[in-house]
C-alpha positions in Angstrom: 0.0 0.0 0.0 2.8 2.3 1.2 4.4 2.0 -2.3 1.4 2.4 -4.7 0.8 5.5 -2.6 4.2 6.3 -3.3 4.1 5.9 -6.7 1.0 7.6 -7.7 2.6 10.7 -5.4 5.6 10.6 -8.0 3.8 10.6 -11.1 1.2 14.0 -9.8 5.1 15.3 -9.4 5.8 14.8 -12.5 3.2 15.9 -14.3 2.8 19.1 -12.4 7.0 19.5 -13.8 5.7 18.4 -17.6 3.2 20.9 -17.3 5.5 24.0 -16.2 7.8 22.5 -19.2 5.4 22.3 -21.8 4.5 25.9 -20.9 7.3 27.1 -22.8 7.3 26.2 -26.3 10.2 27.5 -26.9 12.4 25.3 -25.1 10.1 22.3 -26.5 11.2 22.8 -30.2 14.0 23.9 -29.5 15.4 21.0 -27.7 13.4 18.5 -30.6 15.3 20.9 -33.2 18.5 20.2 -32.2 17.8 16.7 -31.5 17.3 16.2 -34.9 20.1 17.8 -36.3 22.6 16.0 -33.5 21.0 12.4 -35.0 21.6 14.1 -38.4 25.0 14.6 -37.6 25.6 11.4 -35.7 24.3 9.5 -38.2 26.5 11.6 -40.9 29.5 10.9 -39.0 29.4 7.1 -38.7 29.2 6.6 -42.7 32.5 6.3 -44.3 33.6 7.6 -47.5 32.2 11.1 -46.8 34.2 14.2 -46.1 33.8 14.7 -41.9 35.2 18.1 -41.5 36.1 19.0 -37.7 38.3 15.4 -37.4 41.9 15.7 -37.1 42.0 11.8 -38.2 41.4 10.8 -42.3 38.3 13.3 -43.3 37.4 10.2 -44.9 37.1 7.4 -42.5 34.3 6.7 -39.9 33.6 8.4 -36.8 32.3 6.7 -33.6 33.6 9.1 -31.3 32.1 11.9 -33.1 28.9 9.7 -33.7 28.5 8.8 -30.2 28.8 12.1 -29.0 26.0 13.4 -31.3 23.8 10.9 -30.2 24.3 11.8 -26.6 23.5 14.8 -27.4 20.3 14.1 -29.3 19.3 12.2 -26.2 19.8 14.6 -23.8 18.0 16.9 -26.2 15.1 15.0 -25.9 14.9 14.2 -22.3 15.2 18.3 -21.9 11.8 18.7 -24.1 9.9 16.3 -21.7 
C-alpha cells in the first residue's frame, strides 16, 4: 500500500514538472530541433567515404567518437523537451 501511494505521489510530481515545461514552447522545439540535427549529424558521421570536417583523423574514414557524442547529445536533447 505504502508504495502504490508512493508511486502515484511521484507521477502528480511529475506531471505538475511536464506541465510548467510544456508551458514554454520555446524550449520544446527547441530541444526536438536540435535533436534532430545531432542524430543528423551522428548519423553523418558514422558513414565512411564522406568528407567529416572538424576530425583531425582521415576526413574520410568513420567516426564513432564523433557519432556517439552526437547521439548523446540528441538524447539529452530529448529528455530536456519532456
Amino acid at each position: 500500500m505504502l508504495v502504490w501511494h508512493l508511486t502515484c505521489w511521484f507521477l502528480v510530481l511529475v506531471a505538475r514538472e511536464s506541465e510548467v515545461f510544456m508551458k514554454n514552447p520555446v524550449l520544446f522545439y527547441g530541444a526536438i530541433l536540435v535533436a534532430v540535427v545531432a542524430l543528423a549529424l551522428a548519423v553523418y558521421y558514422i558513414i565512411p567515404g564522406i568528407y567529416h570536417p572538424l576530425t583531425t583523423t582521415p576526413p574520410l574514414a568513420s567516426h564513432p567518437t564523433h557519432a556517439v557524442a552526437f547521439f548523446i547529445l540528441a538524447v539529452i536533447c530529448v529528455i530536456a523537451a519532456r
